[in-house]
C-alpha positions in Angstrom: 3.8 -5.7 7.1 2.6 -7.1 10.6 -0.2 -9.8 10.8 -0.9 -10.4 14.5 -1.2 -14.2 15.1 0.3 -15.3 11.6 3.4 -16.8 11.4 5.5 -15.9 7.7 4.4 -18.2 5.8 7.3 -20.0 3.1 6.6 -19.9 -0.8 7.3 -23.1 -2.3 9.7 -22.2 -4.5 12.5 -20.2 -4.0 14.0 -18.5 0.6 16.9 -14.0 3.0 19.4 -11.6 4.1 8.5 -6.5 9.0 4.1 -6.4 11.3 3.1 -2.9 13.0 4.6 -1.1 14.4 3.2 0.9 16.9 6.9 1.7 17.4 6.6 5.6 18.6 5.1 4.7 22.0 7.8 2.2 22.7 11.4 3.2 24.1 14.5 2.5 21.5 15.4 -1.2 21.5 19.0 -2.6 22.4 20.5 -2.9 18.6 22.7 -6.0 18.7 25.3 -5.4 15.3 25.5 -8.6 13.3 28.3 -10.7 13.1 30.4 -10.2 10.3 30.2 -12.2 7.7 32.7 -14.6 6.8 35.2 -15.1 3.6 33.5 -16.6 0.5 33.7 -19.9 -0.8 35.0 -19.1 -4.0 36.2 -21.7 -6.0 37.2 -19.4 -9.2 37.7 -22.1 -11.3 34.5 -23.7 -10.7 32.9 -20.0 -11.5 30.9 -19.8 -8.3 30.6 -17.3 -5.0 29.0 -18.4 -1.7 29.6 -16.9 1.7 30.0 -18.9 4.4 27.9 -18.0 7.2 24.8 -16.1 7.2 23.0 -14.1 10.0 19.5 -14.6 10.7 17.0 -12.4 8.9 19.6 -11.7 6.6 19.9 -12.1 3.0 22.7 -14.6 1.5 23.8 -12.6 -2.2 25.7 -15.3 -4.3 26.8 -16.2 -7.8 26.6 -19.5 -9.5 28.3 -20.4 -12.8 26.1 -18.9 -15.6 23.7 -21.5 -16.9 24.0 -23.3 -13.3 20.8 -24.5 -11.2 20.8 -23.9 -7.7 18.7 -26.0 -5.6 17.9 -25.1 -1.7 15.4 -27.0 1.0 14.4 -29.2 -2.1 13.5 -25.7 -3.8 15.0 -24.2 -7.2 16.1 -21.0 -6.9 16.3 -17.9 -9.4 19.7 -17.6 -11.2 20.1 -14.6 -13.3 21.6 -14.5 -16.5 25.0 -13.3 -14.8 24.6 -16.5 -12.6 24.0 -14.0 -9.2 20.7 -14.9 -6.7 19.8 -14.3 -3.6 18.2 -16.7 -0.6 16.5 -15.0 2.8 17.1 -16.4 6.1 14.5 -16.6 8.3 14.3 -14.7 12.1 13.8 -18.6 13.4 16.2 -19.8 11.5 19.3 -22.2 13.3 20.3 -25.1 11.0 22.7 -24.4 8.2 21.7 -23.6 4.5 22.5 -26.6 2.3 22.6 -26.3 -1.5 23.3 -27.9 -4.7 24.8 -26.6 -7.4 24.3 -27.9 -11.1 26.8 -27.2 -13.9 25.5 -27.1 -17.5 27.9 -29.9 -18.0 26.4 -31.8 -15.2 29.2 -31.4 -12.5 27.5 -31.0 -9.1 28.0 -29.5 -5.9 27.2 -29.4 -2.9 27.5 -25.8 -0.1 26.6 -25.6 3.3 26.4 -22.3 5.0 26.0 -21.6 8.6 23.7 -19.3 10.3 24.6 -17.1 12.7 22.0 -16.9 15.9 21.0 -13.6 17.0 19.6 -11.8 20.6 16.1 -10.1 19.9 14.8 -8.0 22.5 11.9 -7.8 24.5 9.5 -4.7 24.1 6.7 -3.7 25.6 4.0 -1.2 23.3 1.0 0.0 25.8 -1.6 2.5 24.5 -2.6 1.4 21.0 -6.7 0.7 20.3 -7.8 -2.4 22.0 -9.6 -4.1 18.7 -5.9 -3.8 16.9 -4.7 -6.4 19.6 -7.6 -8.4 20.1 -10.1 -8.0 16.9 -13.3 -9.3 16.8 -14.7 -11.4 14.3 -15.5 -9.1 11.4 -12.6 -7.3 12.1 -10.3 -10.3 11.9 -12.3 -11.4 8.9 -10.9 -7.8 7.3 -7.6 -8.3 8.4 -7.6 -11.7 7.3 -8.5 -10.5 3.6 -5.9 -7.8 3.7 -3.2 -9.9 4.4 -4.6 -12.1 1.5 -3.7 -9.9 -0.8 -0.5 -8.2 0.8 1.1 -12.4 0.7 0.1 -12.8 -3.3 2.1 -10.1 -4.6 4.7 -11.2 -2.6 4.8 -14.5 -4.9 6.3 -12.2 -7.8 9.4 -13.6 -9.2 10.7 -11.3 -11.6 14.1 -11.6 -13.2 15.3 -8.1 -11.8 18.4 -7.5 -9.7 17.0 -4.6 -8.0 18.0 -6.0 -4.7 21.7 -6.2 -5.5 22.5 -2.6 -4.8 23.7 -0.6 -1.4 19.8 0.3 0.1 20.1 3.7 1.8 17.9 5.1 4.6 14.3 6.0 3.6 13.9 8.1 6.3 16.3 9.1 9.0 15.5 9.6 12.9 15.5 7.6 15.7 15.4 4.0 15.8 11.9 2.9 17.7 11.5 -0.5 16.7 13.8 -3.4 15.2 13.3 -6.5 13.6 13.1 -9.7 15.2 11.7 -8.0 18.9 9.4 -9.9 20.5 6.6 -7.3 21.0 3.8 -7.2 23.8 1.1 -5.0 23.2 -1.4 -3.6 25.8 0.2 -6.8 27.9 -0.5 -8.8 25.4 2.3 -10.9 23.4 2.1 -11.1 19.6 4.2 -11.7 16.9 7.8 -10.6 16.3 8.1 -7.3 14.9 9.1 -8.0 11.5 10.6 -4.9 10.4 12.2 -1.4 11.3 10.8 1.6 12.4 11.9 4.6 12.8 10.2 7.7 14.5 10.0 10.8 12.0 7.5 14.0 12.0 4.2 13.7 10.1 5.0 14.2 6.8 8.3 13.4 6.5 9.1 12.3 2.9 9.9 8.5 2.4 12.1 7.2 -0.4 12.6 4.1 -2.0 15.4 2.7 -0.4 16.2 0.5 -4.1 14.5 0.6 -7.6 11.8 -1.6 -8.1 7.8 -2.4 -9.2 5.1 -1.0 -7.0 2.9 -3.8 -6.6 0.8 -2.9 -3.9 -0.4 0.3 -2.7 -3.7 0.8 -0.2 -4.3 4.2 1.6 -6.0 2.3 4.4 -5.2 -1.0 5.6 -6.8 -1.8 9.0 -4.0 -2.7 10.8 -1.0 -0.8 8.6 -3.0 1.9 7.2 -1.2 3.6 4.4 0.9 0.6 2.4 3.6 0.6 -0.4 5.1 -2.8 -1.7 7.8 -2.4 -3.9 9.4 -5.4 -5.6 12.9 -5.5 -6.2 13.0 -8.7 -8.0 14.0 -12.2 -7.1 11.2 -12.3 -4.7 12.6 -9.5 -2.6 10.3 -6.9 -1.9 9.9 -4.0 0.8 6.8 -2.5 2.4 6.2 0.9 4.1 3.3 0.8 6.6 1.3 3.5 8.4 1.9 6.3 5.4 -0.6 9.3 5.6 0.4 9.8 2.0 1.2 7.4 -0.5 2.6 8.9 -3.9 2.7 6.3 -6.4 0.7 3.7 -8.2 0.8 -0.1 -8.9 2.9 -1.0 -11.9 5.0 1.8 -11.1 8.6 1.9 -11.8 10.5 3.8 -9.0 14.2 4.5 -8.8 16.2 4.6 -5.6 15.8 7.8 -3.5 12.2 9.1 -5.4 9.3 9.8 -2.9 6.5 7.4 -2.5 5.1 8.6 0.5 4.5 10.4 3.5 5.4 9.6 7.4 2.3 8.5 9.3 0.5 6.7 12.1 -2.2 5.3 10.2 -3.2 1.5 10.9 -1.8 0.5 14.5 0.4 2.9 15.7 0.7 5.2 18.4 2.5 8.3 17.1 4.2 9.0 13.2 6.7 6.9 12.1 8.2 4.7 9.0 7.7 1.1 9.1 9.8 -0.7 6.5 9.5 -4.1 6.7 11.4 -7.1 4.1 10.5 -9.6 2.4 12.2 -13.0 0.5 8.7 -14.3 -0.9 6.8 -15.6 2.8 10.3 -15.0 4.6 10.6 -12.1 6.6 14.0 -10.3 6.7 15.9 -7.6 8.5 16.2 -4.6 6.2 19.0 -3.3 8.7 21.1 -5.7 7.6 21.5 -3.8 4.7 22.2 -0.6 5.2 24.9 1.6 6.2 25.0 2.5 9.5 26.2 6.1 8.9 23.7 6.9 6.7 21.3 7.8 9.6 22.2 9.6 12.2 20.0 8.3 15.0 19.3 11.1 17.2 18.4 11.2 20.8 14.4 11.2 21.5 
């Protein structure tokens, strides 16, 4: 979700492959494809799988040999049993990922994997409520305390592979808002957008794009109004924002394609539409990266 004036924060432990999105009054953003991603590193007989090169706000899906520890910016990451994890790389991220790999018989290595820089546009968003974009006190003080609890359940670290699955579409319609934008509202420059959006009519249904734990779920947020967390394990999670409807409960299990909500333009926003922002613990990610193109249509306004 969007938190004017704070920048993602990084979870000390393990890093990707969203925060209003007032998306409906602005006009569709230039969508620059990502690059393609490069061969594997694969040494076979070593038992592990690393991509070369990454794109910012994407996530980087690997295998290690089973048993193996992966290490990355001094941090240990999640293996799963099957030796696969997963890393996010940030929107500001330029230097190349460097990790070390630990065999259960003490052979090490060491990968590096480039990122690949990206062009965000620049987008303008006039008409939403002054206080959104400039809050006073007690208002920022209630902001303040719902991002509190939006960041901790983000900590989760469950040993689910959820997130290593082909996401589809949540909603389809047209593409108002992308990650990465810089975004100016009422003239006034805030944070990146940090997720997509994508206009739909009130009431729309929105499904889970992957299986996954509700862990959060709040009918009215100030800023993002209706909000759905869903944890897909590993530390990846995704949230919907500005839902009129919200259809499940925390501690839910929900499978890929079930309803959790409803299209809306609660919170910040200035007409309905599905915010669906990503997560790797405190790093921010481009859910686009994910998905299939063709699944969604994108018609005209």
């Amino acid at each position: 979700m969007t938190e004017p004036g704070i920048s993602p924060s990084y979870r000390p432990v393990p890093l990707l492959l969203a925060a209003v999105l007032a998306g409906c009054a602005a006009t569709t953003p230039h969508i620059t494809p990502p690059a393609p991603v490069a061969p594997a590193q694969d040494a076979a007989d070593l038992g592990y799988s690393i991509v070369r090169q990454v794109p910012q706000g994407g996530l980087l899906l690997g295998r290690v040999p089973k048993g193996g520890h992966l290490r990355y910016d001094d941090h240990d990451i999640r293996v799963g049993t099957d030796g696969h994890f997963v890393i996010g790389v940030a929107r500001t991220q330029t230097e190349a990922l460097k990790l070390g790999i630990d065999w259960p018989d003490g052979h090490h290595a060491d990968v590096e994997v480039a990122v690949l820089v990206r062009t965000f546009p620049l987008e303008r968003v006039d008409g939403v409520p002054e206080d959104t974009v400039n809050p006073p006190p007690a208002i920022a003080e209630r902001i303040a305390r719902e991002q509190a609890g939006v960041d901790a359940v983000r900590q989760r670290d469950d040993d689910r592979d959820d997130y290593d699955s082909r996401f589809i579409w949540p909603v389809q319609g047209r593409i108002s808002g992308v990650f990465g934008s810089q975004r100016i509202y009422n003239g006034t420059p805030k944070s990146p957008h940090s997720g997509l959006d994508i206009a739909a009519a009130q009431g729309t249904a929105v499904q889970a794009p992957a299986g996954g734990i509700v862990t959060f779920a709040n009918p009215d947020l100030y800023l993002t109004g209706g909000t759905v967390l869903i944890d897909h394990g590993h530390g990846v999670s995704s949230n919907f924002l500005h839902l009129s409807r919200i259809d499940v409960v925390v501690g839910e299990r929900v499978e890929q394609g079930q309803v959790i909500g409803l299209v809306g333009k609660t919170g910040r926003a200035t007409g309905p539409h599905m915010h669906w922002g990503m997560n790797w613990f405190g790093v921010r990610v481009d859910p686009q990266l994910l998905l299939d193109p063709a699944g969604n249509p994108q018609p005209a306004p």
